[in-house]
C-alpha positions as CSV (number, residue, x, y, z in Angstrom):
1,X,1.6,-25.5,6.6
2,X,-1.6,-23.0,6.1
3,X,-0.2,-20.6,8.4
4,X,3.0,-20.5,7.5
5,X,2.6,-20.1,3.6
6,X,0.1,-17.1,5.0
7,X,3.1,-15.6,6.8
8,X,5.7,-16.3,4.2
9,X,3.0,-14.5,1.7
10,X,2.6,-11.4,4.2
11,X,6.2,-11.2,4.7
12,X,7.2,-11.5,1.1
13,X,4.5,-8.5,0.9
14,X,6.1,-6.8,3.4
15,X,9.0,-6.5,2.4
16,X,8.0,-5.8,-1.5
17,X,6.0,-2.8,-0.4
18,X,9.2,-1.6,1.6
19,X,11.1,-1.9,-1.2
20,X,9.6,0.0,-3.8
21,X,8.8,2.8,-1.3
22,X,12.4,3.4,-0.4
23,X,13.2,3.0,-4.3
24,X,10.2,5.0,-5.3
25,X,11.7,7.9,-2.3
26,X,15.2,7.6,-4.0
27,X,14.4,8.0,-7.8
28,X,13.4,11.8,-7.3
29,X,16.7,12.3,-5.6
30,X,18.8,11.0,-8.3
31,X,17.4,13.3,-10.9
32,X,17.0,15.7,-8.9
């Protein structure tokens, strides 16, 4: 259960930091 709650954290990470990159990438554009 460890290991898994590891992954699900890293994951869940993951795919935060994704996230705000590709939103972070996209604000400049709209006011651009």
């Amino acid at each position: 259960m460890v290991t898994f709650y590891l992954a699900y954290e890293l994951i869940h990470d993951a795919t935060l930091n994704i996230s705000s990159r590709l939103f972070y990438l996209n604000v400049p554009l709209l006011f651009a």
